[in-house]
Residue, then its C-alpha position, 0 to 999 in steps of 0.5 A: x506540523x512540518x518535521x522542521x518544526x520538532x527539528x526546532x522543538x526536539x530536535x535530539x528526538x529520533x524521527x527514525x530508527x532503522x529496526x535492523x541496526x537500531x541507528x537512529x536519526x534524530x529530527x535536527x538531523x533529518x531537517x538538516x538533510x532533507x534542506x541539503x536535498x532541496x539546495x541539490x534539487x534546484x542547483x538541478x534547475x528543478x523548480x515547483x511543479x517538476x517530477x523526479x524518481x526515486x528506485x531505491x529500497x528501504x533506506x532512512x536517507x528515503x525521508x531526507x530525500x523525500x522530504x527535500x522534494x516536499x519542501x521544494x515544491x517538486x512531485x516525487x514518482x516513488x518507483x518499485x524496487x521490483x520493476x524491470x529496467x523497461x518498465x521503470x523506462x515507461x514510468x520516468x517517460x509518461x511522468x517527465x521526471x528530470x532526475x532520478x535517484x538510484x540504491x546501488x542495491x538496484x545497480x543491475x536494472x538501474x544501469x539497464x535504465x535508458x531515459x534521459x535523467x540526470x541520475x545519482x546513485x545511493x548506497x554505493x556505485x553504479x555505472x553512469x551516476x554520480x554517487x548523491x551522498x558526497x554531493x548532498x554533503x556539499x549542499x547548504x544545511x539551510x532551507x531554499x529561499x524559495x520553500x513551497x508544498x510538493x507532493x507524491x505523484x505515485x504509480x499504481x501497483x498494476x495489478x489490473x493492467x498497465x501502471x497508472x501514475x495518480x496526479x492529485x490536485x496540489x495543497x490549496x495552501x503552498x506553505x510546506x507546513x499546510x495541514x495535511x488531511x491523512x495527518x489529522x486523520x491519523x490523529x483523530x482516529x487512529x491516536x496517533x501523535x508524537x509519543x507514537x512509534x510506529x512500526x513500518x513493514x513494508x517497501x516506502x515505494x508504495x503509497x500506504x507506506x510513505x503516507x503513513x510514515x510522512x504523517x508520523x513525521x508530521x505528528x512528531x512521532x517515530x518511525x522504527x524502519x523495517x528493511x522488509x517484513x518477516x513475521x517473527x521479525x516484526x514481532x521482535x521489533x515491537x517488544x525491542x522498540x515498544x512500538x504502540x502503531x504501525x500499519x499491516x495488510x492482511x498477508x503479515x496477519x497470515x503469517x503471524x498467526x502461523x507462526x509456532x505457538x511458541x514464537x507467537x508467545x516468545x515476543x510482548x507486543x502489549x505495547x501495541x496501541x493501534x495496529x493499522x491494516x488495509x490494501x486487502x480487505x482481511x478475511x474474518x477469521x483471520x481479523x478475530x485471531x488478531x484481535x484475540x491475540x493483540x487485543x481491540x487494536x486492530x484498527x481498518x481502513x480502505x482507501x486508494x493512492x487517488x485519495x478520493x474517499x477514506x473509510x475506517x473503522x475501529x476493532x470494537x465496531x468491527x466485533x458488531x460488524x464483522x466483515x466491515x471496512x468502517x465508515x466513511x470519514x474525513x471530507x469525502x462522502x460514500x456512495x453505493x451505484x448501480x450500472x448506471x450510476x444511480x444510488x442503491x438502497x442499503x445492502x444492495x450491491x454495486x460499486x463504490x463511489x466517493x464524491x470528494x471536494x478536490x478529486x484525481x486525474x490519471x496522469x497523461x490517460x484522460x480515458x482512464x479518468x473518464x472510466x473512474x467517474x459516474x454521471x454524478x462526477x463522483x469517482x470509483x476504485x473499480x471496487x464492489x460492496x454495499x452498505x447497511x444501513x448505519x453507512x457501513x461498507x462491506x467490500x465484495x471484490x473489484x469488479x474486474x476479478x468476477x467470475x461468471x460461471x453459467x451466468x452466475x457472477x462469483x467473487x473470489x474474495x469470499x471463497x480466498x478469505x475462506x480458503x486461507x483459514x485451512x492449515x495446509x495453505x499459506x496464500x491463495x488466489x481465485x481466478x476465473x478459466x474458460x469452461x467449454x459449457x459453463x463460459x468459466x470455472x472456479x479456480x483455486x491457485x494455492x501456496x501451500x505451507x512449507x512441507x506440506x504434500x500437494x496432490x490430489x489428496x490435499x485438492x479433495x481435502x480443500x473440496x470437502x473444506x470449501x463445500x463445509x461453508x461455500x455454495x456448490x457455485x462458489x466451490x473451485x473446480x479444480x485447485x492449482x499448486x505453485x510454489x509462490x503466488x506473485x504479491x506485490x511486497x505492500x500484500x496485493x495480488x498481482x491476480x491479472x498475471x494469474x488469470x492471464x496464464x489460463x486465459x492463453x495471454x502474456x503478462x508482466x508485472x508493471 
């Protein structure tokens, strides 16, 4: 259901709680705001079909505004609080997004903004916007009399090259309330519904985020908002809140876990019933830590803003299948190609294709879009792995990460996973650099725990700990320490920027 329907239902239950403050909004309140944002967007002249942008960070007036566009028929562009006037200058151009809404936490590089948008701030000033709030509270509280389905047009994070805005095909149905897959998705399998509280840790700018949270709001759940993720933090906020959801990437579980046994043991998060994790395939040692902690919560799923395919898996199928990214659910099916495109037998490696009934186009890069696709038609995230033969993915890496090293290709996601369990590391990422005689070399970038000494005695020690589980191919030959690795705040690595620095090229994050 639409969030306007538990508006009329329980309109005094709160659809959001922000984690920090506790403030609540409740349904009626959320309704009433999101129509003031659709009665703004069209007094705009935006009309069904249209683009606008919003830059903001984590905010509750993030669903209201949302939602408004939701219900007018609009595509929404969700821009990266951590992009840089040029690069958001791309985005608004290659969408054609007419109006942008900018926090006033941002006002720096929303000022530096150049594309010819009608802009609102949010939040406080910015030179050469109209603040939004006084404007959406002269709005009518009642819908638009011309409602219809919107929908996200998201950017890719561009950790591979340059960001690719996703334009999934509109809702067959055009009724607002038109019954959204990941919603019934979320219910079926994850248990999600309206006595969930769900915990959201990461930026609402970023796919997995927004999605899961509109799903909440379409279950007529509650969504306790994180400003942004601190390990202990999030542990406090599911014993203050008792929330029983909420969605994770493999990093959160990293740092929870190396948290001191006292603060792990300080906070009850027994009221955790589902605790959703993905963007990363997690490594395995970690995974059964959590489930050691948290108990047969911690559900899986890989899936991609394109939306073409949906896999997941529970943790007690995953305790039979460690390693794991589940089954394929939902209306898309699974399949495992070879170069050509052709079908492999199980525990054969290739790519990952799925052939769903409505597919994606990469917005303004009919290249692009080819590339995606096989001679089946079916389409692919760039990524690698097999299945058993039960139709189990196990992901190996995506394949523009491989190394080839004296013809031997390497995935560095097995030597990372690996290389994370080791107490003195706290991130790690592995690239491939030029070796005169062997084409490339295995290299290990290590964010080292704080306080830890790094140097050539903490590099011999990660050798001997890789050579305990790693072929002598796969153990890096030279380790490399940085203060921080650059992730992408919903947990991906920017591995393209790191790679680049050895590789002799200029590199951005976009």
């Amino acid at each position: 259901m639409h969030p306007y329907r538990h508006a009329e239902a329980t309109p005094d239950k709160p659809a959001i709680i922000v984690a920090e403050t506790g403030q609540a909004i409740s349904y009626a309140e959320l309704n009433a705001r999101s129509n003031q944002a659709a009665q703004l967007y069209r007094a705009q002249g935006l009309r069904p079909g249209d683009k606008l942008a919003f830059f903001l960070e984590n905010t509750p007036d993030y669903f209201a505004l949302v939602w408004g566009a939701q219900r007018s028929g609009l595509l929404f562009v969700c821009v990266s609080s951590k992009l840089t006037a040029p690069e958001i200058d791309y985005i608004l151009a290659d969408s054609g997004a007419k109006l942008l809404v900018a926090g006033a936490s941002l006002a720096k590089v929303a000022e530096a903004i150049t594309a010819e948008v009608t802009r609102y701030s949010h939040g406080g000033p910015i030179g050469g916007y109209e603040p939004v709030e006084p404007t959406l509270d002269a709005q009518p509280a009642t819908p638009i009399v011309d409602e219809c389905a919107g929908s996200a047009m998201l950017y890719s994070s561009g950790t591979t090259g340059r960001p690719k805005g996703v334009l999934r095909p509109p809702p067959e149905d055009p009724a607002v309330d038109h019954v959204v897959p990941l919603a019934v998705l979320a219910n079926m399998f994850f248990g999600l519904g309206p006595d969930t509280v769900y915990l959201s840790t990461a930026p609402l700018y970023h796919a997995a985020p927004l999605g899961w949270t509109m799903c909440v709001h379409i279950l007529g759940g509650t969504v306790v908002l994180m400003h942004h993720f601190e390990p202990e933090a999030a542990l406090a906020n599911i014993e203050r809140y008792r929330c029983n959801a909420g969605q994770f990437v493999p990093t959160h579980f990293v740092r929870m876990l190396k948290l001191p046994d006292d603060v792990r043991s300080r906070y009850d998060v027994s009221s955790m019933k589902s605790a959703i994790h993905a963007a990363a395939p997690c490594p395995v040692p970690v995974k059964q830590a959590m489930i050691d902690w948290w108990g047969l919560v911690i559900d899986e799923y890989y899936a991609g803003t394109e939306g073409n395919g949906f896999t997941a898996i529970k943790a007690s199928e995953w305790l039979q299948r460690p390693g794991s990214v589940g089954r394929a659910i939902g209306e898309a099916t699974l399949h495992i190609c070879d170069e050509e495109g052709n079908e492999v037998p199980p525990r054969t490696e290739g790519m990952v294709f799925f052939n769903p009934p409505r597919s994606f186009e990469y917005h303004n890069d009919p290249a692009k879009t080819a590339e995606s696709r096989n001679k089946h038609g079916w389409s692919t995230l760039g990524d690698v792995g097999w299945v058993d033969e039960d139709g189990y993915l196990f992901l190996t890496d995506r394949k523009s990460f491989m190394i080839i090293s004296g013809g031997v290709n390497i995935y560095p996601q097995e030597i990372e996973n690996h290389l994370v369990t080791h107490p003195a590391v706290a991130d790690v990422a592995v690239v491939g650099a030029p070796h005169d005689e062997m084409g490339e070399q295995v290299v290990a970038v290590i964010q080292p725990v704080p306080g830890v000494e790094t140097g050539a005695a903490l590099a011999d020690e990660l050798t001997a700990f890789c050579r305990q589980s790693l072929s002598g191919v796969k153990t890096p030959r030279r380790f490399d320490f940085v203060e921080e690795l650059p992730r992408h705040a919903t947990g991906k690595l920017y591995k393209r920027l790191i790679r680049d620095r050895y590789w002799g090229k200029e590199s951005r994050i976009v």
